[in-house]
Residue, then its C-alpha position, 0 to 999 in steps of 0.5 A: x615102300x619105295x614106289x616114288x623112287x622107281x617111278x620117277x627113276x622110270x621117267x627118267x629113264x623113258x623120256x631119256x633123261x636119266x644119264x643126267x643123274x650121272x655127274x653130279x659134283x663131290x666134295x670132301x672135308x677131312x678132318x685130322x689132328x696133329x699128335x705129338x710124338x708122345x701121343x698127346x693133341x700138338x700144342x704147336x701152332x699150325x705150320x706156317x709152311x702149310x698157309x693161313x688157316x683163314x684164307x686156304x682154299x683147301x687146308x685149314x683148321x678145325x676147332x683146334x689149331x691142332x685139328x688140321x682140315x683138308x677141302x677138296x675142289x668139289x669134282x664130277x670125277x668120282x677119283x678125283x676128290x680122293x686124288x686130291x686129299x692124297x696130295x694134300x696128304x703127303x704135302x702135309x706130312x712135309x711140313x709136320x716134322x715128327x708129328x702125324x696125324x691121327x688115324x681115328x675120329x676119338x681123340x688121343x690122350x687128352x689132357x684135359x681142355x687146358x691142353x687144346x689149343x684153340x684155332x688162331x686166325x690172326x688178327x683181322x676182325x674176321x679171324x678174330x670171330x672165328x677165334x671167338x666163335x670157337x672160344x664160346x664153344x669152348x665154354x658151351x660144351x668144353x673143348x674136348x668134345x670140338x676135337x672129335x674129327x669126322x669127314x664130310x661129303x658135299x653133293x650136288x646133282x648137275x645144272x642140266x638134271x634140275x631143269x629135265x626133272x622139273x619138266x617131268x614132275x610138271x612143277x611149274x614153280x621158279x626153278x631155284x624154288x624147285x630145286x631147293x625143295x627138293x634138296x630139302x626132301x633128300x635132306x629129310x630122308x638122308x636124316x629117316x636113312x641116317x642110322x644106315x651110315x654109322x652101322x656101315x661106316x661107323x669107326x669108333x666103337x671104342x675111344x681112350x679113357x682120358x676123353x671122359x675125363x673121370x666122368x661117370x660112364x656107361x661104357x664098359x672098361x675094354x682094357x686100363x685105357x680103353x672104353x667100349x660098348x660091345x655092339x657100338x659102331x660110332x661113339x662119335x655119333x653116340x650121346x658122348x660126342x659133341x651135341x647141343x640138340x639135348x642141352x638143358x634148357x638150349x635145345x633146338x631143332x631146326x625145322x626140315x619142312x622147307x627153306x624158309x621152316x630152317x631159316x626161320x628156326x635157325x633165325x630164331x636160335x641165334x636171335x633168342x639170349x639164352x640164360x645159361x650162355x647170358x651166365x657164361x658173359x660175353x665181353x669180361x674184363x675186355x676178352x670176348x669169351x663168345x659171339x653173344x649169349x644166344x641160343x646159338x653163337x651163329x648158324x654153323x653152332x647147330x648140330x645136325x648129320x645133315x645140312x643144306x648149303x649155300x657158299x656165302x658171299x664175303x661176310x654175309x650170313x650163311x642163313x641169308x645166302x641161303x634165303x638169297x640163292x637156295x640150297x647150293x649142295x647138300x652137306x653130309x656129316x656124319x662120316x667117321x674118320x676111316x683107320x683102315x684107309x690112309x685118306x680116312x674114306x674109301x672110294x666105296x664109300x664114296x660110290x654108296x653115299x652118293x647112290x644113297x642121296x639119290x634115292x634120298x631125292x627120288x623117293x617121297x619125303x613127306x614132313x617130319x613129325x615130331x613123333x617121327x623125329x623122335x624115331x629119327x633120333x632114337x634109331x640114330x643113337x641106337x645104331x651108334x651104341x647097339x647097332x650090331x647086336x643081332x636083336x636091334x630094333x629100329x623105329x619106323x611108322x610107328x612099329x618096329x623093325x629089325x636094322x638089318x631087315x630094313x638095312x636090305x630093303x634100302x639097298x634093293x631100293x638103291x639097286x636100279x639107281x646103282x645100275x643107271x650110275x653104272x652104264x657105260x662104265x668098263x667096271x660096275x663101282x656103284x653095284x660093287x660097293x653096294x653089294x659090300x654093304x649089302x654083306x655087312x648087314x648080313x653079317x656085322x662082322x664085316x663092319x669096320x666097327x667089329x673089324x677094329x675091335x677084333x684087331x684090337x683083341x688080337x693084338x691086345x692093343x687098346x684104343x690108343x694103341x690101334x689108332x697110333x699104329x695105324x697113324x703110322x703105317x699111314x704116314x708111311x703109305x704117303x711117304x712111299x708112295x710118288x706124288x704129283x709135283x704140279x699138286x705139290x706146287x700148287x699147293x705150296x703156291x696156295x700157301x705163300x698167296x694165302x698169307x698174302x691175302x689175310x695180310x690183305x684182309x688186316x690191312x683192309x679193317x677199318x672198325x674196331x671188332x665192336x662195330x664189326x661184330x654189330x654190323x654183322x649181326x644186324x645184317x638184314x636181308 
């Protein structure tokens, strides 16, 4: 099964390349909402003292002007990411009075879509499309299920790999051709592979009844407050959170063929108006209530677990910067919040994910077919609702196969590329964690899923009540322990100049947000 990898990983290794597999960039986006003290999403405005949300470099919002966002400089120092997001924890927490942050993806008590607030961007034409944009969401898929936070982990390998690897598979096409190809067969693995990372990251098997809202479910009662399913490991990555890939009458898959298959049905969904979004209007009575009435308001509105990315130069779509300059990095999305670590990921995992995308890239990726695709998203879904429950199955080449059989086979086909990762080291991190992994599909106990739900019952808690407690003991951990003043100056620094340059940006506007949303969306390449 995974003949390609170990091939090309010995190449690598004999032509005296493979240290160039070392040092790739890793970036993190964590997401986190403010609660007030009575457990309830903050109906405060992002703190003025942590900076405008629209020109941050590194803390933002999210959907909601609740849901605080922390980016990480993209580092070759596997401790550095995480470095990072404890500093910008605790500069947070300086400036949220009694409020915390939540521990968990599932939300708290919600109240309703009333009772979220959306993001504000103030009053240039570009934070008002971010604000639309999340208005239109709003009324597309209710507020509620924007408020499901999760972390992302950007990966990219090094410059200097791209051009030995080249040279090895006797590729003779333009480099950035090479390279973005490439990233797109890890990308379509990363989605054959996906089921692995809810089974052994999954965190929210359980979630507060007020998220539902009354609605029908098929979940059982864990207690008055609490739903659960009893094998479930991400709820947030299950049917109850935030999709538009089964909407009736909207749905749409972008096509991981290659480059220019994704552009095109990307470029598709956000051209094509959509009945259902055309009923919703656009402009009513002076207030946009979304972007257009397409399929999709712009590209970031698609669901996916995975995405290629390119940054995006000032307003330029990130379809055409993608067609421009290729597949920069590789964004992975599909993390849930982590309860049991302050920083909401461990530095294992960080150490497997990576391993993970490497055999993502080694191994051979052929297109995906529409049966294999309708695998891909059965196995995902199975292994967010069932995926401890001993007897699961999965899909694969058109049989069936037990999760923790194939589970194993994946990390034996990781264990070389773990040991390269590992050389020259004075520890082995990358054998360790996958090791850990290794012991979680043999035992599904040893899960964080099954860890959350066993604390819960011993301590009789619900699923608020777990999340609270560890929201709490984590903003103690930030608090007790000694921070980098250079950090925290930076990121004060940062602060006070992002205000300047979004008064920077308002002052700048010279068309009404009529001609800017028309000037946007003709963009041509």
């Amino acid at each position: 099964m995974y003949k390609t990898s170990e091939k090309r990983l010995l190449h690598l290794q004999q032509s005296g390349r493979v240290g160039l597999l070392r040092g790739g960039l890793i970036g993190l986006e964590k997401e986190g909402l403010r609660v007030s003290p009575r457990g309830c999403i903050s109906q405060k405005p992002h703190p003025v003292a942590l900076g405008s949300p629209l020109t941050h470099r590194y803390i933002t919002t999210d959907y909601s002007e609740a849901l605080t966002e922390i980016i990480t400089p993209p580092s070759s120092e596997r401790a550095e990411p995480l470095r990072f997001l404890f500093e910008a924890h605790h500069f947070l927490y300086q400036h949220l009075g009694e409020e915390i942050l939540w521990s968990s993806s599932m939300p708290c008590v919600v109240e309703g879509d009333a009772n979220i607030p959306i993001a504000e961007y103030g009053n240039s034409n570009a934070g008002l499309m971010k604000t639309v944009y999340r208005r239109g969401l709003g009324h597309r898929y209710g507020r509620v299920m924007q408020v499901i936070a999760g972390v992302h982990f950007n990966y990219s390998l090094p410059q200097p790999f791209w051009h030995g690897y080249q040279t090895l598979e006797e590729d003779t096409r333009p480099a950035q051709t090479f390279i973005s190809e490439n990233y797109f067969g890890m990308l379509r693995n990363l989605q054959r592979f996906g089921w692995l990372i809810p089974y052994l990251f999954g965190a929210s098997p359980a979630v507060c009844k007020s998220f539902l809202g009354g609605r029908p479910t098929s979940l059982q009662s864990f207690d008055d407050t609490s739903y659960y399913s009893p094998y479930a490991t991400s709820l947030r990555m299950g049917d109850i959170g935030y999709q538009n890939s089964k909407e009736a009458g909207t749905g749409i898959k972008a096509c991981y063929d290659c480059l220019s298959a994704y552009v095109e049905t990307l470029s598709c969904a956000i051209e094509t108006p959509c009945p259902i979004y055309q009923a919703i209007g656009v402009k009513v009575d002076g207030e946009y209530k979304q972007l257009n009435a397409n399929i999709l308001q712009i590209e970031n509105e698609y669901y996916s677990t995975v995405r290629p990315k390119q940054v995006p130069e000032s307003m330029e779509k990130p379809i055409h910067a993608l067609q421009r300059r290729g597949v920069r990095y590789v964004e992975l999305r599909s993390l849930d919040v982590n309860p049991f670590h302050p920083l909401g990921i461990a530095e294992e995992q960080i150490y497997f994910l990576e391993a993970l995308m490497l055999l993502s890239l080694l191994q051979e990726s052929p297109a995906i077919n529409v049966v294999e695709q309708k695998a891909i998203d059965w196995n995902e879904l199975a292994a967010a609702h069932q995926g401890r429950d001993p007897a699961l199955k999965l899909r694969r080449n058109g049989a069936e196969i037990p999760l923790t059989q194939w589970g194993l086979e994946i990390c034996d086909a990781m264990q070389p590329i773990c040991e390269v990762l590992d050389e020259g080291m004075d520890e082995i991190p990358y054998q360790t964690s996958l090791q850990l992994q290794r012991s979680r599909l043999q035992d599904a106990d040893l899960t964080p899923s099954a860890i959350m739900l066993a604390e819960m019952r011993e301590r009789g808690e619900g699923f608020y009540h777990f999340a609270q407690r560890k929201s709490q003991e984590h903003h103690q951990y930030f608090m007790q322990h000694e921070h980098s003043m250079e950090d925290q100056h930076l990121l004060a620094h940062e602060a006070t100049d992002s205000w300047r340059r979004q008064r920077d940006i308002e002052a700048s506007d010279k068309v009404s947000f009529d001609a800017f949303l028309h000037s946007y969306f003709s963009q041509q390449l």
